[in-house]
C-alpha positions as CSV (number, residue, x, y, z in Angstrom):
1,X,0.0,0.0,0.0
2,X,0.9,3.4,-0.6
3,X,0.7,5.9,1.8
4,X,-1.7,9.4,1.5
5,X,-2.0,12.0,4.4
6,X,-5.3,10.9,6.0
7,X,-6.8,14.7,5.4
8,X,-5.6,17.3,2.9
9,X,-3.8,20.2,3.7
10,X,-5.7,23.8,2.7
11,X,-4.3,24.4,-0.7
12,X,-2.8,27.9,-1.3
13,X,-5.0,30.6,-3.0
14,X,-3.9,30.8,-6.5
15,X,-2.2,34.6,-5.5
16,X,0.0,32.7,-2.8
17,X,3.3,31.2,-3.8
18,X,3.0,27.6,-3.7
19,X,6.1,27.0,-4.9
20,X,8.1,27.2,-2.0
21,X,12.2,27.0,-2.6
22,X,14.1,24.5,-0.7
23,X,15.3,26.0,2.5
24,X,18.2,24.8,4.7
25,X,17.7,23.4,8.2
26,X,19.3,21.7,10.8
27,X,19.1,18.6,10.8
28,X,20.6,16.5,13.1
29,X,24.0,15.8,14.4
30,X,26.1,16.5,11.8
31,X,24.0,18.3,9.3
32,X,25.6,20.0,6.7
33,X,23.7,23.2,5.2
34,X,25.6,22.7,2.2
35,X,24.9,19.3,2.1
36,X,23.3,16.5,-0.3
37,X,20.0,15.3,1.8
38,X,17.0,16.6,0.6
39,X,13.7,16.5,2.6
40,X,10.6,16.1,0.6
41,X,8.4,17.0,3.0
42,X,4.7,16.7,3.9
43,X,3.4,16.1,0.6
44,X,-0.6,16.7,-0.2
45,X,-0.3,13.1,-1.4
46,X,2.2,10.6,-2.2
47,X,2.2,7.2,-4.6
48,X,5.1,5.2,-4.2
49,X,4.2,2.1,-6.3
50,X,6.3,-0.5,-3.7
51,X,5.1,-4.2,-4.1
52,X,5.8,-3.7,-0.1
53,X,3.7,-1.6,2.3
54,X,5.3,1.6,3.4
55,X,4.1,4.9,4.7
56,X,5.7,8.0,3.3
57,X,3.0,10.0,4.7
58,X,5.8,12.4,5.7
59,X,8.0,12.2,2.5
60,X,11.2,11.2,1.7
61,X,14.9,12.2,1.6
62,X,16.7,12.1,-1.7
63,X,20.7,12.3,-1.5
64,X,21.1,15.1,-4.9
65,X,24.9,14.2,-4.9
66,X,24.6,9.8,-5.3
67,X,21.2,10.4,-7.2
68,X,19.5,8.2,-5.2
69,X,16.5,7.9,-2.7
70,X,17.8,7.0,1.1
71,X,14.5,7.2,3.2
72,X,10.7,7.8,3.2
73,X,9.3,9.2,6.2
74,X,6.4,7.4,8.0
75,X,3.5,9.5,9.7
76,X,4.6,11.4,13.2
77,X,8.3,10.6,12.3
78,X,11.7,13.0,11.7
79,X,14.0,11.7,8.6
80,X,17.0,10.4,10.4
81,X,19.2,13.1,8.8
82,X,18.4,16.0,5.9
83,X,20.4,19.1,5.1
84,X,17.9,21.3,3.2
85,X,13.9,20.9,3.1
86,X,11.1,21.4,0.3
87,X,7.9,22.1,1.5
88,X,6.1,20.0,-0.5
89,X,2.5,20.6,0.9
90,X,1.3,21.5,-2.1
91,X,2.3,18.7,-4.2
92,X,1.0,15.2,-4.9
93,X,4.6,13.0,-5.5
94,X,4.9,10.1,-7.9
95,X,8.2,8.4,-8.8
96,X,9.2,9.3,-12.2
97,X,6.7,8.1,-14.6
98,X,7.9,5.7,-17.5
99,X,6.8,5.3,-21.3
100,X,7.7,2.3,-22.7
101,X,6.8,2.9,-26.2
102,X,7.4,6.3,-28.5
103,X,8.5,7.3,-32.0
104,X,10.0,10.9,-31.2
105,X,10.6,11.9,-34.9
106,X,6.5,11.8,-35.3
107,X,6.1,14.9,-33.4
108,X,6.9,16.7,-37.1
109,X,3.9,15.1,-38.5
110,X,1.0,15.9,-35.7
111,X,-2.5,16.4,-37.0
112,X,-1.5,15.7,-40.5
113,X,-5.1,16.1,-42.5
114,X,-4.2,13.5,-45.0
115,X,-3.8,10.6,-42.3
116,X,-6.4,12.2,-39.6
117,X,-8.8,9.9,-40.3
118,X,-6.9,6.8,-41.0
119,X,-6.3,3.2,-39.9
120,X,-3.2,1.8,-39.0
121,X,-2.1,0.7,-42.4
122,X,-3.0,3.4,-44.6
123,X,-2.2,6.0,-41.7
124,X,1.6,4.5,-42.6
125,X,1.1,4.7,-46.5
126,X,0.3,8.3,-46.0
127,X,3.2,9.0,-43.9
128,X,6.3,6.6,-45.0
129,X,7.0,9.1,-47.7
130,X,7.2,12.3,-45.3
131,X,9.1,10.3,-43.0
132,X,11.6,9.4,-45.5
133,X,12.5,13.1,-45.9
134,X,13.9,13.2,-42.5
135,X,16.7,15.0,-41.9
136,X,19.5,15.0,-39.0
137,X,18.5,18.7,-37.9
138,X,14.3,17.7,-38.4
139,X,15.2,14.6,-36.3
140,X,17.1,16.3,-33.3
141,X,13.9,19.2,-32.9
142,X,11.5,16.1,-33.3
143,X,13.5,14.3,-30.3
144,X,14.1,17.7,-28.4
145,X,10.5,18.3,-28.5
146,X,9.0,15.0,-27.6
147,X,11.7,14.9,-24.7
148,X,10.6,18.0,-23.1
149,X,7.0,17.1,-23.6
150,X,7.5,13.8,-21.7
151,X,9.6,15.6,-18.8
152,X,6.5,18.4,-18.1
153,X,4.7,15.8,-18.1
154,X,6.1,13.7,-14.9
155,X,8.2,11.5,-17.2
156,X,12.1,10.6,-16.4
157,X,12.1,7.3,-18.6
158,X,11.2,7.2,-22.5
159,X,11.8,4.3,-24.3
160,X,11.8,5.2,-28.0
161,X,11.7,3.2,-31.5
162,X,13.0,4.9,-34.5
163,X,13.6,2.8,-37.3
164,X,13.5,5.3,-40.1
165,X,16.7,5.4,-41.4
166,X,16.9,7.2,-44.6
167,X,20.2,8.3,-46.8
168,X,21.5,11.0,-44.4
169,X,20.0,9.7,-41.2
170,X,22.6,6.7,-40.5
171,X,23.2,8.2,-37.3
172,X,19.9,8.8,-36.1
173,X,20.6,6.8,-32.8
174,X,23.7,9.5,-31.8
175,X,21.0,12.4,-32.4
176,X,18.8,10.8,-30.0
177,X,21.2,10.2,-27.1
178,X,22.7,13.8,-27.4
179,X,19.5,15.2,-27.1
180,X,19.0,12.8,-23.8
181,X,22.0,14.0,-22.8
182,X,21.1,17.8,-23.2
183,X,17.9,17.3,-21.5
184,X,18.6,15.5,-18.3
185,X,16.7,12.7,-19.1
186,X,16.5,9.4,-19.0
187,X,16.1,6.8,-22.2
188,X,16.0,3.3,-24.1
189,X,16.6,4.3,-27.3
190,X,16.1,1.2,-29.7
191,X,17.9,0.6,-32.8
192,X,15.1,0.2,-34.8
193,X,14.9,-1.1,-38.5
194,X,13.0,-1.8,-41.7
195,X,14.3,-4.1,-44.2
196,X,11.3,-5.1,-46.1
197,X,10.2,-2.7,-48.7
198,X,7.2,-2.6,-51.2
199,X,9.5,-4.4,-54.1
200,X,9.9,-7.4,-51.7
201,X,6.2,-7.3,-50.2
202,X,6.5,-4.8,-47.4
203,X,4.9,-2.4,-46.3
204,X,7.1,0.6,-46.5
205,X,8.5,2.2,-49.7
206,X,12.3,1.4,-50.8
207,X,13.7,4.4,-49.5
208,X,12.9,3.6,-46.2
209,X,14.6,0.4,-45.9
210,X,18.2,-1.4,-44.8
211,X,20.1,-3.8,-46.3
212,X,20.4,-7.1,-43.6
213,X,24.1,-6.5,-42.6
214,X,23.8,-2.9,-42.7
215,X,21.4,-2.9,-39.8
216,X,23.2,-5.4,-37.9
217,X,26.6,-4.0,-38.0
218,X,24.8,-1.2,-36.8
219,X,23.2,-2.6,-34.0
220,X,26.2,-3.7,-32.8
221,X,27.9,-0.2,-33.4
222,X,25.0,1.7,-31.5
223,X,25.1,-1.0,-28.4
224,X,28.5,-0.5,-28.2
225,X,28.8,3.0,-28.1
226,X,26.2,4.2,-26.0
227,X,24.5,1.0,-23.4
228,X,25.1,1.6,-20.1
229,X,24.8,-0.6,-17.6
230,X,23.5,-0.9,-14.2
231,X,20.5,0.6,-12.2
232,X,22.0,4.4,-12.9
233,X,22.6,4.1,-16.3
234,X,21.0,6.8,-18.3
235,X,20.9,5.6,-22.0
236,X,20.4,1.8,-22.4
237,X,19.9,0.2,-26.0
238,X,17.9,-2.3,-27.3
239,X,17.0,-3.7,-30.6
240,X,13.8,-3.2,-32.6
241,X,12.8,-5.1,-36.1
242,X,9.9,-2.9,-36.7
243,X,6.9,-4.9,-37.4
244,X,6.1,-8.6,-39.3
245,X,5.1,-6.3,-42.0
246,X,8.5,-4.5,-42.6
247,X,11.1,-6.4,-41.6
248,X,12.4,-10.0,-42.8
249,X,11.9,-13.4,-40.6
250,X,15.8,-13.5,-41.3
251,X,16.3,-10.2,-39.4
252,X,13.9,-11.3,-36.5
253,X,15.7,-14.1,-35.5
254,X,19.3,-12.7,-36.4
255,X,18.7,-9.0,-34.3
256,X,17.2,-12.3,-31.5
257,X,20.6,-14.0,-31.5
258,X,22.7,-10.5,-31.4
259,X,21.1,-8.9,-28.3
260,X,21.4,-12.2,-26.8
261,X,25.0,-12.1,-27.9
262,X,25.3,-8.3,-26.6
263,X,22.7,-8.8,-23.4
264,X,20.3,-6.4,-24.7
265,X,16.6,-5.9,-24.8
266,X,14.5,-6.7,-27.8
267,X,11.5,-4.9,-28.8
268,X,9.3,-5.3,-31.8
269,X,5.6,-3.9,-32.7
270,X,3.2,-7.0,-32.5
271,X,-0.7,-7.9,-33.0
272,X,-1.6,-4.3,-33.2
273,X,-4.1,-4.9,-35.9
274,X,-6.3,-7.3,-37.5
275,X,-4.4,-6.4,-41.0
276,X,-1.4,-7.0,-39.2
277,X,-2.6,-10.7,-38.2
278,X,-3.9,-11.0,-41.6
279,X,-0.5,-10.4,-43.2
280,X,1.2,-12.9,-40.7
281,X,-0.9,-15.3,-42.1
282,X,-0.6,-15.0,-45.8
283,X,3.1,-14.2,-45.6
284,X,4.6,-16.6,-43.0
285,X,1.6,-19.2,-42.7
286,X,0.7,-18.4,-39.1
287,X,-0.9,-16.3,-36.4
288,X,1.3,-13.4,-34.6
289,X,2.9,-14.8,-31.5
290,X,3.3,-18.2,-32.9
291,X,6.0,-16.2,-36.1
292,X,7.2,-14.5,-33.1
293,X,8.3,-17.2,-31.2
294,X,9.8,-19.1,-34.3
295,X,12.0,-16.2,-34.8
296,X,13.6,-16.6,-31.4
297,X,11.5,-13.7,-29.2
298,X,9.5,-15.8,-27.2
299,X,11.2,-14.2,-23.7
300,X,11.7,-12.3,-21.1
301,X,14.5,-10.5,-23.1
302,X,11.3,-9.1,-25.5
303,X,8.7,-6.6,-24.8
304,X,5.8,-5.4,-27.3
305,X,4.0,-2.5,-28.6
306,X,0.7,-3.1,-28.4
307,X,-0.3,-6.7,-28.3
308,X,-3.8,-6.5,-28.8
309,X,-5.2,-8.7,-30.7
310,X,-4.4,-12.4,-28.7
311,X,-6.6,-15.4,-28.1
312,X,-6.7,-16.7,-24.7
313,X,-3.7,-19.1,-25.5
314,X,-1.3,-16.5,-26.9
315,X,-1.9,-14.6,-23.6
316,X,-1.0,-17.0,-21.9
317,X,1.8,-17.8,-23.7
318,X,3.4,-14.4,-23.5
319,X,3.0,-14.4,-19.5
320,X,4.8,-17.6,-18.9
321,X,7.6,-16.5,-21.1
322,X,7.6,-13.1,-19.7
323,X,6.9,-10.8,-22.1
324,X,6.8,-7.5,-21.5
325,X,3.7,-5.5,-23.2
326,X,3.5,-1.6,-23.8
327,X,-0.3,-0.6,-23.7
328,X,-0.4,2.4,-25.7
329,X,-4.1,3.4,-24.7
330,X,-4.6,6.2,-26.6
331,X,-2.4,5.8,-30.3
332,X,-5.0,2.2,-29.8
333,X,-8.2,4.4,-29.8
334,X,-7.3,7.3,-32.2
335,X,-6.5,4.8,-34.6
336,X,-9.5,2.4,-33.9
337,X,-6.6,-0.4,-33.7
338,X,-8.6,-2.2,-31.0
339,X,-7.9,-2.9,-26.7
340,X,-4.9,-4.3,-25.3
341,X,-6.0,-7.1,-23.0
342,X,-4.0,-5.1,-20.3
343,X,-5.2,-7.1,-17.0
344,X,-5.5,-10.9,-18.5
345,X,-1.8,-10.3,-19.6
346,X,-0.1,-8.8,-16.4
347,X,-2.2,-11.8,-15.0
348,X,-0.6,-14.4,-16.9
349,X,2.9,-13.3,-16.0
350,X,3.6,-10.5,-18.5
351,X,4.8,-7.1,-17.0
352,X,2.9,-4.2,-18.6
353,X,3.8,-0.9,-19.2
354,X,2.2,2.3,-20.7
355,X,3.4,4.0,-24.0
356,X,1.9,7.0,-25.3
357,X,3.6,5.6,-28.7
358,X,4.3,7.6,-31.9
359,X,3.2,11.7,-31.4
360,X,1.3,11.1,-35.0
361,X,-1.0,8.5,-33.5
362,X,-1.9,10.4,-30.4
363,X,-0.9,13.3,-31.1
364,X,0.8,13.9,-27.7
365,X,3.5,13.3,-25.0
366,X,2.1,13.2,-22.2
367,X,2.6,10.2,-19.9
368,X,0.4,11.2,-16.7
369,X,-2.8,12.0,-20.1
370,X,-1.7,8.2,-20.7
371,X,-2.1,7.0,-17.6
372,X,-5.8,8.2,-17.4
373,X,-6.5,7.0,-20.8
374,X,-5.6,3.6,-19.9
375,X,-7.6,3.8,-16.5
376,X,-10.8,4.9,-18.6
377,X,-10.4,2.4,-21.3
378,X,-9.6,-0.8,-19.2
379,X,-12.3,-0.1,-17.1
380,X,-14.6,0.1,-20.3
381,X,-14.8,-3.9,-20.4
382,X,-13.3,-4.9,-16.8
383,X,-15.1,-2.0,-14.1
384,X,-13.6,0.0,-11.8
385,X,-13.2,-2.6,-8.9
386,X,-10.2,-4.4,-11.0
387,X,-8.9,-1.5,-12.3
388,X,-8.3,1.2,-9.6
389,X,-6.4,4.5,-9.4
390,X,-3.2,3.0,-8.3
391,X,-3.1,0.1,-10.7
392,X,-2.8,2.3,-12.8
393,X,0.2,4.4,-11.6
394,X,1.5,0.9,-11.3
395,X,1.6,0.6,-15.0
396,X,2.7,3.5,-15.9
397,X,6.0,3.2,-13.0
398,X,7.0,-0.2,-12.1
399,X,5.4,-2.1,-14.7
400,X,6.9,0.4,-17.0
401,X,10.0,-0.6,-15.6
402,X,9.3,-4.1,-15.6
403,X,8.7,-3.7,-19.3
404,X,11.8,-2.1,-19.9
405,X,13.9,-5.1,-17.5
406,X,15.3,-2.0,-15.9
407,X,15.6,-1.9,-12.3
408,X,15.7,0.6,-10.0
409,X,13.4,3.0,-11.3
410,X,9.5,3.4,-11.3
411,X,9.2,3.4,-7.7
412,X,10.0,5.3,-4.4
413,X,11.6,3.8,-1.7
414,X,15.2,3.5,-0.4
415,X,18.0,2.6,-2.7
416,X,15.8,3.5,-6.1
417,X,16.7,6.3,-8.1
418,X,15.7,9.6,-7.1
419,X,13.7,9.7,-10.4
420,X,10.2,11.8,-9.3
421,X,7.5,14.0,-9.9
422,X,5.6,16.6,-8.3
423,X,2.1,17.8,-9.4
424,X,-0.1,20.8,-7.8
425,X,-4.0,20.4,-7.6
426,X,-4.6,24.4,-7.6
427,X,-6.0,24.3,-11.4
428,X,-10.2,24.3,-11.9
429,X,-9.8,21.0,-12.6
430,X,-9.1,19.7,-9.3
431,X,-11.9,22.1,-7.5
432,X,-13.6,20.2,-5.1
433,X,-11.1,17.1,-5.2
434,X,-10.7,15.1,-2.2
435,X,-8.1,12.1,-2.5
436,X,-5.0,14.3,-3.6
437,X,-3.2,10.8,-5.7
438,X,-6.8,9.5,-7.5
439,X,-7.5,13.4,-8.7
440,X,-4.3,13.6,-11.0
441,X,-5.6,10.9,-12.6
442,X,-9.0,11.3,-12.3
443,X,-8.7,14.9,-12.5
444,X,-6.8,15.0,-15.5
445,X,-3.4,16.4,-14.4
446,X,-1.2,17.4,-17.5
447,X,1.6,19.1,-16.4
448,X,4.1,18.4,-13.5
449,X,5.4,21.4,-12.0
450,X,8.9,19.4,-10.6
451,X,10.5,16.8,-12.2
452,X,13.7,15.5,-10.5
453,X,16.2,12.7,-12.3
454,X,19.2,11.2,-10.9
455,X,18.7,13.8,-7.9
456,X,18.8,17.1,-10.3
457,X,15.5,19.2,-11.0
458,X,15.2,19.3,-14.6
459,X,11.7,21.3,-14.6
460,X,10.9,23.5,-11.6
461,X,7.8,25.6,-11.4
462,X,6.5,23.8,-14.9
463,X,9.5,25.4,-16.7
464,X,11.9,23.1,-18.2
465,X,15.2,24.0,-16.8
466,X,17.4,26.0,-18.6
467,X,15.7,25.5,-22.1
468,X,14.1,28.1,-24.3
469,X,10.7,26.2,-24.5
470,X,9.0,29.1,-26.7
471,X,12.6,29.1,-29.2
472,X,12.1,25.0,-29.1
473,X,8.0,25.5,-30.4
474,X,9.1,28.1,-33.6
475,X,12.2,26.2,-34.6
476,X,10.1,23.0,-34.5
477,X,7.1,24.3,-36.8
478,X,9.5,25.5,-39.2
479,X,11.1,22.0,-39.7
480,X,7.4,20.0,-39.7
481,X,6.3,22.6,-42.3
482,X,9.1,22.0,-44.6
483,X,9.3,17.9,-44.0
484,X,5.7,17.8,-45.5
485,X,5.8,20.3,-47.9
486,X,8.9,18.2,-49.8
């Protein structure tokens, strides 16, 4: 259980600063003013998303100079050492929320009227040709901008899949992980590819495609330059075959056999429509998960975008093996793709995440907006009672995490990364709000107004931290307006 202050503090009138700065304070013995421990304190509300039960009624301490989260602070209780204090009253604390599932060059091609109204499969048609006008400097505002987005929105982990790789892009992965760098965040970039082209059958158009070796000399190039690893690592890598539809079997089970090779994750888009099941069947002679697992990616090494369409078996299936599963609520309804069977999954064994998945299929960034869509739309078929508030936090945090096979993050409690954020409830929205945790969700909260990763603030008072946000807007809509117009 998670622990909430059993009444809420008066919130401030919208003229009073709620924002209050840290402050130094002694202490203890042998506080240092100057030092490290930071006391969270007396939050409004606070969702830790521990398997264990723990009362943070009072906070927590995060150490700024290891990164890491030493304490939480039960009710009527003192941290056992802090340096400096933020008043947190104000604030309803998450960890850092995590999306398992994005395509960050798609925030050029938002609202685009040709595809507004489209499925999956000609939504693509319409857009493989823009896409394959990419260029390094369209790319890095594309990744810039869906990075910010994500970080005002309480998210400190994206994992993203970009497998457009046209002449000039070769290096799309570095572009990524500078811009991660830059921003503070936190990332699994995916090497992502396409190697099956409309000549051969595909999907996508020629242009958009890799040769075999190409791809996996890269792959090997990209994990090699940029994985890190352990529970502090702040780029990981993993490798990502985009879709039965536009990639070859040989590639599936080759990238398989490299990131076991390499200890890397593999991720893949799978059973996202019934066109796609269609295709699996006419091309390789059998349904979705049963081509996946004859490629090799029948494991706990593997998670999936989407994974909606399964029969009772092939849920089952992908829980005993492990599977990981990114439910991308709301890319599934604007597309009409169908509803991820969310709860029978996690049931069966797979860890399940939330992804808010490409910004042309949603059109957004937002992770805590995602974690209220998939609330809403579970509940549509199994009720409120199985699907409450907190389960799904839980998604969008530790089984984010557990998607991702990366521990250490997604939750609040000692030894974790200090990877949090911290919403206010003085908005309209929340007007009359009683249970400070269920109202971001219920609510609607869109914007966190702190966001801490690794220990370091990188948005305070809903700014973005050192970043020209209104600079990052123009610059952007310049590059989308060119990439369609060709």
């Amino acid at each position: 259980m998670n622990a909430a202050p059993s009444h809420q503090p008066p919130r401030p009138s919208a003229h009073e600063n709620h924002r209050a700065p840290e402050t130094h304070t002694a202490g203890g013995p042998g506080t240092d003013p100057a030092g490290s421990l930071l006391w969270i304190k007396d939050p409004a509300g606070i969702h830790t998303s521990s398997r264990r039960p723990v009362d943070a009624t009072r906070g927590l301490v995060v150490d700024t100079r290891t990164g890491a989260v030493v304490e939480l602070v039960a009710a009527g209780a003192e941290p056992t050492r802090h340096d400096r204090v933020l008043d947190a009253s104000a604030h309803v604390v998450l960890p850092g929320l995590i999306n398992t599932h994005h395509h960050f060059y798609q925030t050029l091609t938002r609202a685009w009227a040709p595809v507004a109204d489209a499925e999956l499969f000609p939504w693509l048609q319409g857009l493989y040709p823009v896409w394959a006008r990419l260029t390094p400097d369209a790319l890095e505002s594309a990744v810039t901008v869906a990075i910010a987005e994500l970080l005002l929105s309480g998210c400190t982990t994206a994992a993203d899949h970009h497998y457009v790789f046209p002449a000039g892009l070769e290096e799309s992965v570095d572009i990524e992980a500078d811009v991660v760098q830059r921003l503070g965040a936190r990332a699994m970039l995916t090497r992502g590819s396409m190697s099956l082209g409309q000549e051969d059958g595909g999907l996508p158009p020629q242009s958009t495609v890799q040769g075999h070796d190409v791809i996996l000399e890269d792959s090997r190039r990209v994990v090699g330059t940029f994985h890190q690893r352990g529970d502090d690592a702040r780029i990981r890598i993993g490798l990502a075959p985009c879709s039965p539809f536009s990639v070859t079997r040989e590639l599936m089970r080759d990238t398989a056999q490299l990131a076991s090779e390499l200890d890397v994750r593999l991720h893949t888009h799978l059973a996202e429509t019934i066109d796609e099941e269609d295709f699996c069947r006419e091309r390789f002679g059998v349904r979705t998960v049963d081509y996946l697992e004859s490629v090799g990616w029948l494991s706990s090494r593997t998670w999936l975008g989407h994974a909606i369409h399964l029969d009772d078996s092939e849920v089952a299936r992908l829980g005993a093996a492990g599977v990981g599963v990114a439910h991308c609520a709301t890319s599934n309804m604007r597309l009409g793709s169908g509803t991820c069977r969310a709860l029978e999954l996690e049931e069966a064994g797979s860890p399940v995440g939330l992804g808010v998945d490409g910004s042309a299929s949603n059109d957004g960034s937002n992770m805590i907006e995602e974690v209220r869509a998939a609330l809403n739309i579970q509940r549509l078929s199994a009720g409120p009672a199985r699907v409450p508030v907190r389960r799904a936090l839980d998604w969008a945090t530790r089984g984010s995490a557990a998607a991702l096979g990366w521990e250490g993050i997604g939750v609040l409690e000692p030894g974790a990364r200090a990877d949090l954020a911290m919403f206010t409830l003085d908005e309209l929205r929340f007007a009359g709000a009683h249970d400070p945790v269920a109202a971001l969700v219920l609510c609607g909260a869109h914007r966190a107004d702190r966001v801490m990763v690794d220990g370091e603030w990188v948005v305070e008072d809903g700014t973005l931290t050192g970043h020209d946000v209104e600079r990052m807007i123009a610059r952007h809509q310049e590059l989308a307006s060119a990439l369609v117009r060709g």
